[in-house]
PAZAPA-4460 file (N, C-alpha, C; in steps of 0.05 Angstrom, whole numbers, plus 32768, in hexadecimal, padded with zeros to 4 digits):
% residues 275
    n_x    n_y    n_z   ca_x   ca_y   ca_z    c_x    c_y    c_z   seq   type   mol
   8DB5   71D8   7D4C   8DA8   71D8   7D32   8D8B   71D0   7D34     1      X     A
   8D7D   71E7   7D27   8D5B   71D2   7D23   8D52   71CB   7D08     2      X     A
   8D4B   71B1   7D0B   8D42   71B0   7CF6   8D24   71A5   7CF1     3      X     A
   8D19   71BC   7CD8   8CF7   71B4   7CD8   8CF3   71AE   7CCC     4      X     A
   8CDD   7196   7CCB   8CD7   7183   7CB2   8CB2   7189   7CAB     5      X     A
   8CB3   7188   7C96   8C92   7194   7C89   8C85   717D   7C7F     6      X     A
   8C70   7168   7C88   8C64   7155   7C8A   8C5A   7145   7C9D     7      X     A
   8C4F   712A   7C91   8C3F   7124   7CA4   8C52   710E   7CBA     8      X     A
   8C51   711B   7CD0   8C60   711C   7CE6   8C6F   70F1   7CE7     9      X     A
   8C53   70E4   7CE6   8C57   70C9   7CDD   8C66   70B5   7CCA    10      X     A
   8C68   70C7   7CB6   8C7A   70C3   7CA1   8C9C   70C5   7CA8    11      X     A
   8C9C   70DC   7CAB   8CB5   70E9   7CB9   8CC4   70D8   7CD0    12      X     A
   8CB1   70D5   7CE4   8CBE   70C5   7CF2   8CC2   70AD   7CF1    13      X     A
   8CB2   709C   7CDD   8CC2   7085   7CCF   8CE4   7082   7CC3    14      X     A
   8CE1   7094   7CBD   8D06   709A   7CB0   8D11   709D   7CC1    15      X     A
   8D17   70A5   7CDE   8D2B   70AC   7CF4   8D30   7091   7D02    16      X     A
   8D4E   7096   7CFF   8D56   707E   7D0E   8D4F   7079   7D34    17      X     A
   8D49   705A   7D32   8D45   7057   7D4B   8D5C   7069   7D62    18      X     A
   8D4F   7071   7D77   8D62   7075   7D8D   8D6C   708B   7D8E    19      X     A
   8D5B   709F   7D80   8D73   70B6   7D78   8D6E   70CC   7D7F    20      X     A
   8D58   70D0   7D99   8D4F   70ED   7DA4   8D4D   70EA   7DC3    21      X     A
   8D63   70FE   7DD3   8D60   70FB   7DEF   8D45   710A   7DF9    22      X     A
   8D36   7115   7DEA   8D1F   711D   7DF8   8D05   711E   7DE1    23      X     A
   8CF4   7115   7DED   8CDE   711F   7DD4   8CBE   712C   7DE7    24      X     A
   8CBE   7145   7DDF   8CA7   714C   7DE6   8C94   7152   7DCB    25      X     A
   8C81   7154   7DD0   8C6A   7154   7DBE   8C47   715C   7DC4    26      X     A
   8C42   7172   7DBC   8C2B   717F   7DC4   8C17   717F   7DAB    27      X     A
   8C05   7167   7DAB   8BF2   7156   7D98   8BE2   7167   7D9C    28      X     A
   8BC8   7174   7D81   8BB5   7176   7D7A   8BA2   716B   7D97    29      X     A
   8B95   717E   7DA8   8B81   7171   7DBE   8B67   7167   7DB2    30      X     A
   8B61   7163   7D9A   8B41   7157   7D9C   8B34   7167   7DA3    31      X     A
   8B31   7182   7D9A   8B1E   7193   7DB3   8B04   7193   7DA4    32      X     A
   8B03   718B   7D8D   8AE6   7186   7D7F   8AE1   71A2   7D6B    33      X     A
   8AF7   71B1   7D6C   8AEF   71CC   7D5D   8B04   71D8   7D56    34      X     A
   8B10   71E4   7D3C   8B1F   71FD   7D36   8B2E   720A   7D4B    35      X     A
   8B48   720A   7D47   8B59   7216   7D5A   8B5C   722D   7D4C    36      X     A
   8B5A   7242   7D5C   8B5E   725A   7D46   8B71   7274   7D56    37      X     A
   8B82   7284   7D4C   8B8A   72A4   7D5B   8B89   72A9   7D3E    38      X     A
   8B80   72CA   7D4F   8B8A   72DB   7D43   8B99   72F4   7D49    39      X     A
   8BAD   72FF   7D37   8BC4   730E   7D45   8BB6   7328   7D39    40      X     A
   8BBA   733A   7D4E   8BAE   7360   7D54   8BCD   736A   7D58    41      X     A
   8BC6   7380   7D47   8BDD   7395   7D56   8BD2   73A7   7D63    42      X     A
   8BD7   73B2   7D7B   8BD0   73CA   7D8B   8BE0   73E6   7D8C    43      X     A
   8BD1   73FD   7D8A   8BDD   7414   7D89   8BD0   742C   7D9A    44      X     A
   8BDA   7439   7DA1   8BC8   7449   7DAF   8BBD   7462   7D98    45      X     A
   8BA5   7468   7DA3   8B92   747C   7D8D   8B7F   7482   7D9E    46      X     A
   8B70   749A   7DA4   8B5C   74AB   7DB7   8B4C   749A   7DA6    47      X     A
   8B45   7497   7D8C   8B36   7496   7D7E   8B32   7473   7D77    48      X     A
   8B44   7460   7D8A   8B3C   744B   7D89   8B27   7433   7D8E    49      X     A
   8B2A   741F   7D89   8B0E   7408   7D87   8B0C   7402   7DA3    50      X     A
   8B25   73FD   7DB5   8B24   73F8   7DCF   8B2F   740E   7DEE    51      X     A
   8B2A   73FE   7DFF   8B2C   740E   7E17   8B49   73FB   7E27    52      X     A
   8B64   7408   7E2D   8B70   73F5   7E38   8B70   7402   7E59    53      X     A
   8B8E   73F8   7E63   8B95   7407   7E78   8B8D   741D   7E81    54      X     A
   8B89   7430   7E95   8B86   7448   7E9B   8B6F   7453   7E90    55      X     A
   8B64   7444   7E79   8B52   7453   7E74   8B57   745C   7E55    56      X     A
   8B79   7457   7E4B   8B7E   745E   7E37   8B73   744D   7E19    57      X     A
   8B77   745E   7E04   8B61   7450   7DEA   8B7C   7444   7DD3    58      X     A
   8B6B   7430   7DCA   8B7D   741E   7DBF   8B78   741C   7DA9    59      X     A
   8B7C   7413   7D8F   8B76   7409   7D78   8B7D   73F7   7D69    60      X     A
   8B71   73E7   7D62   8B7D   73C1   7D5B   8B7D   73C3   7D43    61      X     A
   8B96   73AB   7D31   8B90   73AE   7D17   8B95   738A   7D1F    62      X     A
   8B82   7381   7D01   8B89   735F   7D01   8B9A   7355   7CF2    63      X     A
   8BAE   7351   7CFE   8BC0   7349   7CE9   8BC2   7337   7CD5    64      X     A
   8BB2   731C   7CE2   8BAD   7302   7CD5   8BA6   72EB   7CEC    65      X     A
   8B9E   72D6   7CE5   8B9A   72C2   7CF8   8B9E   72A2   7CED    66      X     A
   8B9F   7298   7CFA   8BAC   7280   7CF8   8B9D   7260   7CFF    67      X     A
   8B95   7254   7CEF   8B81   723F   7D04   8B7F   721B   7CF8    68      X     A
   8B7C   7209   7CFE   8B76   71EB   7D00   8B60   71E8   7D03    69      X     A
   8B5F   71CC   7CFB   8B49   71C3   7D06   8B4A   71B1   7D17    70      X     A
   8B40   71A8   7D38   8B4D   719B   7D44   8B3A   7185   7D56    71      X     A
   8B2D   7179   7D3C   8B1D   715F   7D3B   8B24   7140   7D31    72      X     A
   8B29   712B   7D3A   8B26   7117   7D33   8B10   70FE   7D38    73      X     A
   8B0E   70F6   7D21   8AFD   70DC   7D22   8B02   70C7   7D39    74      X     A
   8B1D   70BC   7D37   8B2D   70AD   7D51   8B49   70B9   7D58    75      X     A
   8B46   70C3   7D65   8B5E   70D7   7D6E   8B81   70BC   7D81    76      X     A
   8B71   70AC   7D8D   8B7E   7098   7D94   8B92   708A   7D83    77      X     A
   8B7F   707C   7D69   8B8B   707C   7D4B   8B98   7086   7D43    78      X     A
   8B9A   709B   7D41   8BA7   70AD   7D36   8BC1   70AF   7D46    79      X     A
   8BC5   70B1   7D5F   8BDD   70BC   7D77   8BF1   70A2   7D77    80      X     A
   8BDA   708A   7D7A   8BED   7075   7D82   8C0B   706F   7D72    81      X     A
   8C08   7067   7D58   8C1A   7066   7D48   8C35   7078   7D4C    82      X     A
   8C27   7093   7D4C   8C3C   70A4   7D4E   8C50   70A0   7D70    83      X     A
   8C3B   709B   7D83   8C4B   7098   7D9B   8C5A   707B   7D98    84      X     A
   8C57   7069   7D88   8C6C   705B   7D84   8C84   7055   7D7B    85      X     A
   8C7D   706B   7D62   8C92   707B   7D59   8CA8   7083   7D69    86      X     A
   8C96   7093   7D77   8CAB   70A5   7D89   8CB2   7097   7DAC    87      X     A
   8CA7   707C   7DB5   8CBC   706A   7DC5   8CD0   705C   7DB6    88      X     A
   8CCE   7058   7D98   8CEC   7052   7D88   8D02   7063   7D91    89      X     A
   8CFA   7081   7D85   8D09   7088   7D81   8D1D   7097   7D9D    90      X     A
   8D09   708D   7DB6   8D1B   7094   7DC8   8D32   708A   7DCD    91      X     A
   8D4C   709D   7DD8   8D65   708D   7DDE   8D5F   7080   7E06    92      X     A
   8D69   706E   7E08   8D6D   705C   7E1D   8D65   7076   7E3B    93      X     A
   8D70   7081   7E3B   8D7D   7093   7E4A   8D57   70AF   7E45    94      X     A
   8D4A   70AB   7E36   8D35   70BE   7E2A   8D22   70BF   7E37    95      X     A
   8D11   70DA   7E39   8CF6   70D8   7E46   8CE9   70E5   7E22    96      X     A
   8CC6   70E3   7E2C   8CAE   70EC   7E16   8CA8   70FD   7E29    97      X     A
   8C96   7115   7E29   8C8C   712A   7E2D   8C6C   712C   7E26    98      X     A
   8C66   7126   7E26   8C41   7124   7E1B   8C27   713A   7E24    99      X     A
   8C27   714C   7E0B   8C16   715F   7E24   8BFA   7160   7E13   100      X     A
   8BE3   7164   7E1D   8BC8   7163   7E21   8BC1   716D   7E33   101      X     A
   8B9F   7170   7E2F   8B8C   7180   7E40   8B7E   7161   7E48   102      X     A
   8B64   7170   7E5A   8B54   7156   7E6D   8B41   7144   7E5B   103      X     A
   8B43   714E   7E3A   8B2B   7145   7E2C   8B32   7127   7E23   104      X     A
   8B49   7131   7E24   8B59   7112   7E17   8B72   7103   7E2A   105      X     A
   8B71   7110   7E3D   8B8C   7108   7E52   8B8A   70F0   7E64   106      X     A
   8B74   70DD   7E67   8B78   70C9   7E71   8B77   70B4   7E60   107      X     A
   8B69   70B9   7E43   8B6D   70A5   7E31   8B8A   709A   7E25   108      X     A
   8B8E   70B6   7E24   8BB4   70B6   7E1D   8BC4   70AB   7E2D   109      X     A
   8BBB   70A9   7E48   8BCE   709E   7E5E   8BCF   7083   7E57   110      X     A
   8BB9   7078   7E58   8BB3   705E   7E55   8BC1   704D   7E3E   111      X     A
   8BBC   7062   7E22   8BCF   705D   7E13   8BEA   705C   7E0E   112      X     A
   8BF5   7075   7E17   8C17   7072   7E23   8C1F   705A   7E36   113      X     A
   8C10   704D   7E48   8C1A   7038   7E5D   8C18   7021   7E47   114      X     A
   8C09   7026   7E34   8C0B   700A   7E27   8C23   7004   7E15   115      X     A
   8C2A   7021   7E10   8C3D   7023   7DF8   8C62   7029   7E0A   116      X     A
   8C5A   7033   7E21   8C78   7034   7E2D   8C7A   7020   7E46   117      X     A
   8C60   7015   7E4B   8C68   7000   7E66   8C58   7012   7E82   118      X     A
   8C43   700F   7E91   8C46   702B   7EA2   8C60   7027   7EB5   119      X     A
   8C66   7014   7EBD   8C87   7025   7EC9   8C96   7037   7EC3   120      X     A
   8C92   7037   7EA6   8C9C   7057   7E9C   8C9A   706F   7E9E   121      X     A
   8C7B   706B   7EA4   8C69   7086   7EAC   8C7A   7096   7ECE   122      X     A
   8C83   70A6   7EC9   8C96   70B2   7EE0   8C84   70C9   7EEB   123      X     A
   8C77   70DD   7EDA   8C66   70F6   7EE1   8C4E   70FB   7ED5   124      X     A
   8C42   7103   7EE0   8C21   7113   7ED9   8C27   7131   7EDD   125      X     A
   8C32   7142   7ED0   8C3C   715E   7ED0   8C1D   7170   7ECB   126      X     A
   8C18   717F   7EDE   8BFB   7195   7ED8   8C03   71AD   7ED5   127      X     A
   8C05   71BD   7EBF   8C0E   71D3   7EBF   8BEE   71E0   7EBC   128      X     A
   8BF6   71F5   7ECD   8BE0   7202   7ED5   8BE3   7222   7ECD   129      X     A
   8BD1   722A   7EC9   8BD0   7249   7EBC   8BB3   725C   7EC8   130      X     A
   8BBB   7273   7EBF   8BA0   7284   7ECD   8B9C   729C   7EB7   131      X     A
   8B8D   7290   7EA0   8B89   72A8   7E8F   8B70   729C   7E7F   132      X     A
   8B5C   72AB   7E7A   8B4C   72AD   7E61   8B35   72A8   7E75   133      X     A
   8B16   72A5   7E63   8AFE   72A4   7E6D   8AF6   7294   7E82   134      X     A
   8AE0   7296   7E99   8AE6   728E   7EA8   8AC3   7279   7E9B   135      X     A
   8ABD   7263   7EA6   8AA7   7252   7EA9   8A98   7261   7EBF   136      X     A
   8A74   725B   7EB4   8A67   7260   7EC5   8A4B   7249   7ED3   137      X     A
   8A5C   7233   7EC1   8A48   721C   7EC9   8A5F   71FD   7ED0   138      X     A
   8A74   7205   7EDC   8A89   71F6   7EE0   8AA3   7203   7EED   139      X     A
   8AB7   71EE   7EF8   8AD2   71FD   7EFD   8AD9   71FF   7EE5   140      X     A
   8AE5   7218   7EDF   8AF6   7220   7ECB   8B14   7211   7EBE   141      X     A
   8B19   7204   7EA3   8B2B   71F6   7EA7   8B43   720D   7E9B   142      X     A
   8B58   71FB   7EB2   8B75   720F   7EA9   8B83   71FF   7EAF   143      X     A
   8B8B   71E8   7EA6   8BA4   71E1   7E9F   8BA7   71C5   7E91   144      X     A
   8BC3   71C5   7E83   8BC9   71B0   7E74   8BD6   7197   7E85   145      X     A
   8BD4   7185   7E75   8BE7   716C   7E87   8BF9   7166   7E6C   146      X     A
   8C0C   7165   7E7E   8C26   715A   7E73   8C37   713B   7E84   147      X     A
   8C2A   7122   7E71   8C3B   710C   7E74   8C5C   710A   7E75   148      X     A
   8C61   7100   7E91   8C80   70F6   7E85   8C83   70D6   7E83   149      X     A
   8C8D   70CA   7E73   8C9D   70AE   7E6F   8CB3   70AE   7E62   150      X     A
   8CC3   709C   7E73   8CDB   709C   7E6A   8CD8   707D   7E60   151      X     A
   8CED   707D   7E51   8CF9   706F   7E3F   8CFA   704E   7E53   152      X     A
   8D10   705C   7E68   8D1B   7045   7E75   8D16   7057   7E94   153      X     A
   8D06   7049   7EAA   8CFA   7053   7EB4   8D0B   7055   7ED4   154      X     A
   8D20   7043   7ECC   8D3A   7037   7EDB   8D58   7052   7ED4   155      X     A
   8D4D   7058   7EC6   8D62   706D   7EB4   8D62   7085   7EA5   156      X     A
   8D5B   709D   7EAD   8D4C   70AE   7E9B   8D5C   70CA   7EA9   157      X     A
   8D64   70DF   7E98   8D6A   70F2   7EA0   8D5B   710A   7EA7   158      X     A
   8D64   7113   7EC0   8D58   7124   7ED5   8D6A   7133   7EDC   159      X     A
   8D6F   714E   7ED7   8D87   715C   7EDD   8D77   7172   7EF3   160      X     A
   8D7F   7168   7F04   8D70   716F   7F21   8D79   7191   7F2A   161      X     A
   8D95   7192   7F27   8D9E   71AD   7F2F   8D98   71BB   7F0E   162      X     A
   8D89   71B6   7EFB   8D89   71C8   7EEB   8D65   71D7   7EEC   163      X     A
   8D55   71C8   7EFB   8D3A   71CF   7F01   8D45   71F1   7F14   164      X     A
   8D2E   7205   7F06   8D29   721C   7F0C   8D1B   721A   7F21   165      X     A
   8D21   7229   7F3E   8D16   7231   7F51   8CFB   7244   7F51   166      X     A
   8CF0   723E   7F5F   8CD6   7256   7F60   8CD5   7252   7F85   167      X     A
   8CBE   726F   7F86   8CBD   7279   7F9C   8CAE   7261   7FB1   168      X     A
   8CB9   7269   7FC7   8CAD   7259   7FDE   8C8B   7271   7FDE   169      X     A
   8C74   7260   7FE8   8C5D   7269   7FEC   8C5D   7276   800D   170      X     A
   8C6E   726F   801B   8C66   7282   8030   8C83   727D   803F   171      X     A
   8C97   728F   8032   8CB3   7290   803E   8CB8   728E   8055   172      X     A
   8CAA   729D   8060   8CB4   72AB   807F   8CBA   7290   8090   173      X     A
   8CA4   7275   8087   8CA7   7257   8094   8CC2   7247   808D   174      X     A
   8CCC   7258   807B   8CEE   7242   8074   8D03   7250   8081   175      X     A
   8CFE   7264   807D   8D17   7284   808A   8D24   7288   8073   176      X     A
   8D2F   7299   8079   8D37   72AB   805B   8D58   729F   804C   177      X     A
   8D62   7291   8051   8D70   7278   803E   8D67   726D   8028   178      X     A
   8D53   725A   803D   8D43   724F   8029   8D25   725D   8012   179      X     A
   8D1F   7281   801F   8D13   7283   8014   8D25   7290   7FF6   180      X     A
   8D3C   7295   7FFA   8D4A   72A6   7FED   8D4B   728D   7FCE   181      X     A
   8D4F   7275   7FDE   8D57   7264   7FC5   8D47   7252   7FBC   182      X     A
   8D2D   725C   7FC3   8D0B   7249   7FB1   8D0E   7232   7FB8   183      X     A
   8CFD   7226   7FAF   8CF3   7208   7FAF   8CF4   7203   7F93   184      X     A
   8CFD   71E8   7F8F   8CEE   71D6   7F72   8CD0   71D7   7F72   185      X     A
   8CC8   71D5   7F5A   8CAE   71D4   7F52   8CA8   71B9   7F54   186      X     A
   8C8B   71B7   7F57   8C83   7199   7F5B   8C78   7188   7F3F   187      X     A
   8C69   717A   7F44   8C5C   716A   7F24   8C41   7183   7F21   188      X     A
   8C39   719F   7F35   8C2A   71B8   7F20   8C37   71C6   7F1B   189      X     A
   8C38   71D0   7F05   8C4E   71EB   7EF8   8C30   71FA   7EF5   190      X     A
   8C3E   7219   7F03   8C37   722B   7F02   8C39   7241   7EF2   191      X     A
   8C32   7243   7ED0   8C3A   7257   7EBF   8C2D   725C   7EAB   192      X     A
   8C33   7275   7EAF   8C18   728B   7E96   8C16   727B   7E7F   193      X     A
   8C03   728C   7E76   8C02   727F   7E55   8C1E   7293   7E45   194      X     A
   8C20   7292   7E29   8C2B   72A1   7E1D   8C17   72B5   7E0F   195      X     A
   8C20   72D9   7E21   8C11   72EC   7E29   8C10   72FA   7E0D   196      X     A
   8BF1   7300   7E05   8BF0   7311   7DE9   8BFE   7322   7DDC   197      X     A
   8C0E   7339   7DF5   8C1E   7345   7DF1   8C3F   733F   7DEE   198      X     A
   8C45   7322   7DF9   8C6B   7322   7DFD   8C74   731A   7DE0   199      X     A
   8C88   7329   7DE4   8C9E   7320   7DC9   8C9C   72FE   7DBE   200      X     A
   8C97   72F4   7DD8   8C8E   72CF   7DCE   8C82   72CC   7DBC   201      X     A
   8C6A   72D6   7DB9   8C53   72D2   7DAF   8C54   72CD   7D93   202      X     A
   8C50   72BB   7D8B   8C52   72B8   7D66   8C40   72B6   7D5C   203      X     A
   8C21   72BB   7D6D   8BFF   72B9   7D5D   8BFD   7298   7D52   204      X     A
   8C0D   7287   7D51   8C02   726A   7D52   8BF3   7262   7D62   205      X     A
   8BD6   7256   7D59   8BC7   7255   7D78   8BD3   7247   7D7F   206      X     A
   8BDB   7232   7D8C   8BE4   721C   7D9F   8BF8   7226   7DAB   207      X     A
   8C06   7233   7DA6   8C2B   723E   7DAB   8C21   723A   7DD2   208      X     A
   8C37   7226   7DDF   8C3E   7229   7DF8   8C58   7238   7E01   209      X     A
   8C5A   7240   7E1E   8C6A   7250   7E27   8C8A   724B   7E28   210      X     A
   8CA0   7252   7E1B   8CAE   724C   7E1D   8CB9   7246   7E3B   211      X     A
   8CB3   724D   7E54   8CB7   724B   7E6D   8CB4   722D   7E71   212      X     A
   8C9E   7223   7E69   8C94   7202   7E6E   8CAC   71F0   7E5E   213      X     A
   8CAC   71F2   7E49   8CBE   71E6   7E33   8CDC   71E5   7E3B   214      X     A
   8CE1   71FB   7E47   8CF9   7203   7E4C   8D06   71F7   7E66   215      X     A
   8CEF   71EF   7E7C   8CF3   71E2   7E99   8CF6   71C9   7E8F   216      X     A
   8CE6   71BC   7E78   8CE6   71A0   7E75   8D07   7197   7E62   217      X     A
   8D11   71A7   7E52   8D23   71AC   7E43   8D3F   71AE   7E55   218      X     A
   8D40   71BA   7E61   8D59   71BD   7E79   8D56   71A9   7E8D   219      X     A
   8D4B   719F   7E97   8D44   718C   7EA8   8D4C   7167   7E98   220      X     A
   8D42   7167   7E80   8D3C   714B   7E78   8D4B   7148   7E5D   221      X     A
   8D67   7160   7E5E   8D78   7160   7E41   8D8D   716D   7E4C   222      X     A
   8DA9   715F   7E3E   8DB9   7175   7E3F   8DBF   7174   7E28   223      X     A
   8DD9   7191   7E27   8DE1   719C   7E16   8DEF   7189   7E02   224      X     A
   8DE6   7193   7DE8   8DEC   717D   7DD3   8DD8   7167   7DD1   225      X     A
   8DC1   715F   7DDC   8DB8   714A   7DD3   8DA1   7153   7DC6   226      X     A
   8D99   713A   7DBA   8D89   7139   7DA2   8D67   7135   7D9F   227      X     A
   8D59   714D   7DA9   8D35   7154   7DA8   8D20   7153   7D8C   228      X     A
   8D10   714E   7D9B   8CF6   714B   7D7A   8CDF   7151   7D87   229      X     A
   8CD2   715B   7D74   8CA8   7171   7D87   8CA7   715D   7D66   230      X     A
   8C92   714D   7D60   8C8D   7145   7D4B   8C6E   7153   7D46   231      X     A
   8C68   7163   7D59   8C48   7171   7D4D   8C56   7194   7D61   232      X     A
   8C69   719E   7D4D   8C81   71B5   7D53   8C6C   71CD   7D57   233      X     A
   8C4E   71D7   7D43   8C42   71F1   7D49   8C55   71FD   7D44   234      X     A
   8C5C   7215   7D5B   8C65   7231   7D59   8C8A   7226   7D5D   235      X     A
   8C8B   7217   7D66   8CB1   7208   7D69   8CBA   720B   7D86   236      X     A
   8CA8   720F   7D99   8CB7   721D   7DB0   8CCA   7202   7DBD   237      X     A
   8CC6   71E2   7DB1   8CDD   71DA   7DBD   8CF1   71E3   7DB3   238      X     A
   8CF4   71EB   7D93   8D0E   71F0   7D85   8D1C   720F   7D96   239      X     A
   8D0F   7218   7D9E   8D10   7233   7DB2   8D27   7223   7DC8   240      X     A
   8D13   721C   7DDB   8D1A   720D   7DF2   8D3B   7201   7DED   241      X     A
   8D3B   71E9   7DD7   8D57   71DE   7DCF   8D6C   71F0   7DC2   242      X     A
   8D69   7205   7DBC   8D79   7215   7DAD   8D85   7224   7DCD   243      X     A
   8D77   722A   7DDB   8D82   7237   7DF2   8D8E   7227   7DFD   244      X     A
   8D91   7211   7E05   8D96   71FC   7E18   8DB3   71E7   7E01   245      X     A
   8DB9   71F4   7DF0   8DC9   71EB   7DDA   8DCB   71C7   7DCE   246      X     A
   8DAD   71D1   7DCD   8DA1   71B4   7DC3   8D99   71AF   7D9F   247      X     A
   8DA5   7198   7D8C   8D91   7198   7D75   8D6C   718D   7D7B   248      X     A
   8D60   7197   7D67   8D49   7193   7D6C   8D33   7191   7D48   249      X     A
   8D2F   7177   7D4B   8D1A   7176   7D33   8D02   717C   7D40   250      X     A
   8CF8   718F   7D2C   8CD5   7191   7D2D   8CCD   7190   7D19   251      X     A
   8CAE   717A   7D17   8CA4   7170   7D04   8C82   717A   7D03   252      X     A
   8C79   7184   7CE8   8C64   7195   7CF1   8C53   7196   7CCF   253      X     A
   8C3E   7191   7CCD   8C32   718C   7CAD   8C24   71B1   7CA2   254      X     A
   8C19   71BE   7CC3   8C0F   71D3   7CAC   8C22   71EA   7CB1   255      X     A
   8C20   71F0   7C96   8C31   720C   7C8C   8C30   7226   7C97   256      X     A
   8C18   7226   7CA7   8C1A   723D   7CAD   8C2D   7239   7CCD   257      X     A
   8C28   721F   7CDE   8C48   7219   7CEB   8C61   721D   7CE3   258      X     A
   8C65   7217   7CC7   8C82   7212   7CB8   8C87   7238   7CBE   259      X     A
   8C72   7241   7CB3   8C77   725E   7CB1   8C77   7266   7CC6   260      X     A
   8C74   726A   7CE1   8C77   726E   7CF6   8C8E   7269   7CFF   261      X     A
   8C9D   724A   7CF8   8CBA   724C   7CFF   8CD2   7253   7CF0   262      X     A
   8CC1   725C   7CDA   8CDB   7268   7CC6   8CE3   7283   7CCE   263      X     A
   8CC6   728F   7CD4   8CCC   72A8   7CED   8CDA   72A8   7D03   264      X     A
   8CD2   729B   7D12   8CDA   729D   7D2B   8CFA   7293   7D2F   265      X     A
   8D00   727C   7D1F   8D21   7279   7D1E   8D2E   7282   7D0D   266      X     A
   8D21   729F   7D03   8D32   72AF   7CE7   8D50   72B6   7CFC   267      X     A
   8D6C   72AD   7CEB   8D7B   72B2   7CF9   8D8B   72A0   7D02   268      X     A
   8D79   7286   7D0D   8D8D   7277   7D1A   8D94   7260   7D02   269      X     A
   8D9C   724F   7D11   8DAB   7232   7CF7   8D96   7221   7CF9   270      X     A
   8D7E   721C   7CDE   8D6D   7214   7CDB   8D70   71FD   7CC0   271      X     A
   8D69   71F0   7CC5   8D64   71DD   7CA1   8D40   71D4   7CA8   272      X     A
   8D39   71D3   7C89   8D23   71D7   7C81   8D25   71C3   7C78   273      X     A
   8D0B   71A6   7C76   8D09   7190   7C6A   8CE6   718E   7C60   274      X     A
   8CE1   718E   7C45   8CCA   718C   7C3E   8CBA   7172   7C2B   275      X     A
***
């Protein structure tokens, strides 16, 4: 079951009883100082179109609509802390947090999580790394997010080791074909696309991450039947992630045009709506 709640994320999580979510990930507003914005195109082919794709062939875009925040704060710290205390309540014993950010704000946060979970808790510095969009021409180009792990109890935290997805060895022929046949674990860099303009994924929420990421962290640090929360939900892809992995999952999210995004996207499945 998911269930989505429409407000301010702080409030909400005042009412939930202590102890009551085996996993919580959460993908906060980055501070990036400016308007997050997409917008969704449909593509069709037309001789007579605006663009040039593949082969040479002509395309024609229509705009469908777009979607956007604003993603500035005065004290952004202020603002996070509370809520990450929130959410070491509401972990169960047995629980990890998930924390993801970019480099603008990622060591401040650290600093702040060690204060708020202990750093013994702090278990991972996860870099997920990507290779898409404009490149810098007065700097390295940045591509990728960090994703914090802390657990709860740092002595005790679930890790479902044989449920981590294999990926390819980088130069097989050095393991022999056994071991190249049956990958390697991934390390603390994950290696994965963004979510591609074109795939069925795609819900035009700017922020929306890959269900692939969500989904490694979800199988790995939950099982089936236990109880998840994204308290800044966007597009829902943990409610994605927990629905496959036969998990409940609250997501908590204030703008509407989120709410409307997951009223779409989980048309169909067993949803309750809280406003």
């Amino acid at each position: 079951m998911i269930h989505i709640h429409q407000g301010d994320n702080l409030e909400i999580l005042r009412t939930l009883p202590d102890a009551s979510f085996d996993l919580i990930y959460i993908d906060p507003p980055f501070n990036t100082g400016r308007s997050q914005k997409r917008t969704r195109l449909r593509t069709e082919r037309d001789e007579d179109g605006d663009r040039t794709g593949f082969s040479g062939q002509r395309y024609r875009t229509t705009v469908l609509g777009s979607m956007a925040y604003a993603d500035t704060f005065d004290d952004y710290l202020a603002f996070l802390q509370p809520r990450l205390a929130e959410a070491h309540r509401l972990l169960k014993p047995h629980a990890s947090l998930f924390f993801h950010i970019d480099y603008r704000e990622a060591h401040y946060c650290k600093v702040m999580l060690d204060g708020i979970f202990g750093r013994e808790s702090f278990i991972n510095e996860i870099i997920w790394s990507y290779d898409y969009g404009a490149r810098a021409k007065n700097r390295w180009s940045a591509k990728h997010d960090t994703i914090f792990w802390y657990a709860r109890d740092p002595k005790n935290y679930t890790f479902n080791y044989d449920n981590i997805d294999r990926i390819p060895y980088m130069a097989p022929k050095l393991v022999g074909p056994e071991k190249a046949a049956r990958g390697k674990t991934p390390t603390d860099v994950w290696w994965h696309t963004i979510v591609s303009p074109m795939s069925k994924e795609k819900t035009g929420y700017p922020t929306q991450k890959p269900l692939g990421v969500l989904r490694r962290i979800v199988r790995v640090h939950s099982s089936p039947g236990g109880h998840l929360l994204d308290f800044f939900a966007g597009s829902g892809t943990l409610g994605d992630a927990a629905e496959e992995h036969g998990c409940d999952c609250v997501l908590i999210d204030n703008n509407p045009e989120a709410i409307a995004v997951m009223r779409e996207r989980f048309a169909g499945l067993p949803v309750t709506f809280h406003t």
